[in-house]
C-alpha positions in Angstrom: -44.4 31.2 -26.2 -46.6 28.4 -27.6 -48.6 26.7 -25.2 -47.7 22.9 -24.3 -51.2 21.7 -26.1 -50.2 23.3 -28.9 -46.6 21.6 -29.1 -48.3 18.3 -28.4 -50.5 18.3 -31.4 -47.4 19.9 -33.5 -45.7 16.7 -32.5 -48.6 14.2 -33.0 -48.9 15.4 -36.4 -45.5 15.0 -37.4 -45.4 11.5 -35.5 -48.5 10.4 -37.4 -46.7 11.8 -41.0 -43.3 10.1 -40.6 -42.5 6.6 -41.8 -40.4 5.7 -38.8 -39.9 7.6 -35.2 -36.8 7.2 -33.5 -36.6 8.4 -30.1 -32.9 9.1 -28.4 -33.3 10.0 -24.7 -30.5 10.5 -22.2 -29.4 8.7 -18.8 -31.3 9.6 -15.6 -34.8 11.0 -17.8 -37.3 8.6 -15.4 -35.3 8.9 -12.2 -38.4 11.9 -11.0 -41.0 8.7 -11.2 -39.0 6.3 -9.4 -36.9 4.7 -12.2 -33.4 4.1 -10.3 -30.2 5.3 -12.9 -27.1 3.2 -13.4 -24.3 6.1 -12.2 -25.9 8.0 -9.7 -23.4 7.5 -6.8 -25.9 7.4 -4.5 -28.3 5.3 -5.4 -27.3 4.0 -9.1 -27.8 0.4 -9.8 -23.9 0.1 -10.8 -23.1 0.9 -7.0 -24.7 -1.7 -6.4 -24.4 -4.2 -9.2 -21.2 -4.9 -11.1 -22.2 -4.9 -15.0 -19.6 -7.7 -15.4 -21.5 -9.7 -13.0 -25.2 -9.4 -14.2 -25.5 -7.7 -17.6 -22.8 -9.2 -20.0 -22.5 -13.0 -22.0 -19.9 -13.7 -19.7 -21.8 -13.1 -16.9 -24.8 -15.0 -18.6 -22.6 -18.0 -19.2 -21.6 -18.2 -15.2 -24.6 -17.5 -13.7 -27.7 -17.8 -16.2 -29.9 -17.3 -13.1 -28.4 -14.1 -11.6 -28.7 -12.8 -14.9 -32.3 -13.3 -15.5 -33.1 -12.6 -11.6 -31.3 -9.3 -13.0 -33.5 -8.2 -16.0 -36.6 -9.6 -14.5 -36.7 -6.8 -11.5 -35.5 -4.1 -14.4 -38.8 -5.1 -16.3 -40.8 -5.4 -13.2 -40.1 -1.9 -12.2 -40.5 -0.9 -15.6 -44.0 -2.8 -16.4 -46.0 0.1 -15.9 -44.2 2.8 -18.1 -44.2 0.2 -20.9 -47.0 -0.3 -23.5 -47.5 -3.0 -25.5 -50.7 -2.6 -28.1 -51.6 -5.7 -29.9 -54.5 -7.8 -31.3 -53.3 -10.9 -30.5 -50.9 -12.0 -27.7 -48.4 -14.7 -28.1 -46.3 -16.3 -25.8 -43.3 -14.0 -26.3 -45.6 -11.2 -25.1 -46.5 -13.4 -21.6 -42.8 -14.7 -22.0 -42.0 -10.8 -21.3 -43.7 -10.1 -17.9 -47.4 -9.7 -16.3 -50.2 -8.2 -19.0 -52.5 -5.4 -18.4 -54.9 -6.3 -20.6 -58.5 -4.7 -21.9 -60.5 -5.6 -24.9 -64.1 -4.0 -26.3 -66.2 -6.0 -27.5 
């Protein structure tokens, strides 16, 4: 068996060859860091959260607040496992959530 450095390079080097990278992942894949799921009947954000009520157009056009209340603590609990690389930051990036930010000179 290969060891796991060795895998990572293999898979850096076909990242950096490949004109686009798509990558499918399943349900439940960040739930070891802390990430909650939707269906886990425990704990799932559907037990508590009806998707008709906070993550549909209907539900947008009822209650535009809820909604955004909604995705804004999915992205807060998401900000650090997110990167965003950039050389200049517009307003959709702020628009998005708090920035890390770090520059060289």
């Amino acid at each position: 068996m290969r060891d796991d450095d060795s895998a990572i390079e293999d898979l850096a080097d076909a990242v950096r060859g490949a004109r686009t990278v798509t990558v499918l992942t399943g349900s439940g894949l960040s739930a070891p860091s802390g990430v909650a799921t939707f269906r886990d009947a425990d704990d799932g954000l559907w037990s508590r959260y009806r998707p008709e009520d906070v993550a549909t157009p209907e539900a947008f056009a009822r209650d535009p607040a809820r909604v955004w209340q909604w995705y804004r603590a999915r992205r807060r609990q998401l900000a650090w496992y997110v990167h965003l690389c950039t050389s200049v930051v517009v307003s959709v990036h702020k628009s998005s959530g708090p920035l890390r930010t770090e520059s060289e000179p």
